[in-house]
C-alpha positions as CSV (number, residue, x, y, z in Angstrom):
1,X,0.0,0.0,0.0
2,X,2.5,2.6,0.7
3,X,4.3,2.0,-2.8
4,X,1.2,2.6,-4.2
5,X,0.6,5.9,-2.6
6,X,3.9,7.1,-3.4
7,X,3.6,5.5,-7.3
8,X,0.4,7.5,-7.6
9,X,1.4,10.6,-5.6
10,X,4.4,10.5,-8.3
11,X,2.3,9.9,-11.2
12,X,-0.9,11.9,-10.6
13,X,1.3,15.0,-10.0
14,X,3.7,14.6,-13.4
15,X,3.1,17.1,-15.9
16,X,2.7,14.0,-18.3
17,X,-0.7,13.5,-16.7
18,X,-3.5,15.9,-18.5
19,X,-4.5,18.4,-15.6
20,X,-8.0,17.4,-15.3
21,X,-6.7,14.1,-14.1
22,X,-4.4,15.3,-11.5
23,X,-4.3,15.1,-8.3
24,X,-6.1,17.5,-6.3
25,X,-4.9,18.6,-2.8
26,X,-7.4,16.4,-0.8
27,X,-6.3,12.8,-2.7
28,X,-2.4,14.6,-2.2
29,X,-2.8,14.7,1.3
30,X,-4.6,11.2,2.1
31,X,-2.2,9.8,0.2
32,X,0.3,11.0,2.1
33,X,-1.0,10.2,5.3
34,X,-1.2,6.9,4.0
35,X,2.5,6.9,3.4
36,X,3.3,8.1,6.7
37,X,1.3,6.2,8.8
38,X,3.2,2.7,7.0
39,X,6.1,4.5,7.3
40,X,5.8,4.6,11.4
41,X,4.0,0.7,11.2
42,X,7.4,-0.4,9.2
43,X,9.7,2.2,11.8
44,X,7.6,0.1,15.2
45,X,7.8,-3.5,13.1
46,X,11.8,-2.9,12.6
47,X,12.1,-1.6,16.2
48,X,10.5,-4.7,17.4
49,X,12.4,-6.5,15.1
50,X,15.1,-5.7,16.5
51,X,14.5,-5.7,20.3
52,X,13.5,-9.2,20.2
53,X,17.0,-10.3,18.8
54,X,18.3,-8.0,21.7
55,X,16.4,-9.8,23.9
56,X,17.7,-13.8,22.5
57,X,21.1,-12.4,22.7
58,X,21.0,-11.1,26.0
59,X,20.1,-14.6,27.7
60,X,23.6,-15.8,26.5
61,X,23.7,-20.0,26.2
62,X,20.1,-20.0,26.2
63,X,19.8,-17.7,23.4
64,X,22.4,-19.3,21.1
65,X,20.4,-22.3,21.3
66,X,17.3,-21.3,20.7
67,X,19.0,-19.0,17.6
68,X,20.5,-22.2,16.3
69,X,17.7,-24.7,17.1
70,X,15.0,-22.4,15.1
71,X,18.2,-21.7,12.4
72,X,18.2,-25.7,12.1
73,X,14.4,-26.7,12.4
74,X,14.3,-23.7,9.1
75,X,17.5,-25.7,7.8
76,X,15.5,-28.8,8.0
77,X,11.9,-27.8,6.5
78,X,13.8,-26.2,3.4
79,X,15.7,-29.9,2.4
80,X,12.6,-31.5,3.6
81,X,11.5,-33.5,0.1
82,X,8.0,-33.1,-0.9
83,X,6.3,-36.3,-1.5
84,X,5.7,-37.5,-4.9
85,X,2.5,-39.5,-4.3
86,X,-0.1,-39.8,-1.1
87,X,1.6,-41.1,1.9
88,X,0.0,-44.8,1.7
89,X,-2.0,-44.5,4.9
90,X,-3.9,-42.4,2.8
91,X,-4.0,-44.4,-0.4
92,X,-7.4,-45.8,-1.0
93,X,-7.6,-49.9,-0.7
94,X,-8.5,-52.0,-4.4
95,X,-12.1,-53.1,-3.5
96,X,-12.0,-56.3,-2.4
């Protein structure tokens, strides 16, 4: 949403644009409070971000492992091979 509040804040003021199509000052403005209220969601998201890796580094051994067991369990579902056919639990049985 905000790159398409800044894309058509761009656009809808270019002098390419014929005038009656441009912007007026009331879209101008809600578009760009649009833009600055993701910009403080994405500032808070980032600072969260990064006070909960503060917060797994500061507990020291317990941290590292926790920071490595998620790093391996990611590892681990990325190699994981997707099955080719139903699992055969799940196959149905020839009528008998």
């Amino acid at each position: 949403m905000a790159f398409l509040a800044v894309t058509l804040l761009w656009i809808l003021n270019s002098d390419r644009v014929p005038d009656e199509w441009r912007n007026k000052a009331w879209s101008n403005i809600v578009l760009a409070l649009i833009t600055l209220a993701f910009a403080v969601l994405a500032v808070q998201q980032l600072r969260d971000a990064i006070s909960s890796v503060r917060l797994v580094g500061n507990l020291g051994a317990v941290g590292l492992l926790l920071r490595q067991s998620v790093l391996a369990a990611l590892i681990a579902n990325a190699l994981r091979p997707f099955p080719a056919t139903a699992p055969a639990s799940r196959r149905s049985s020839p009528a008998g």
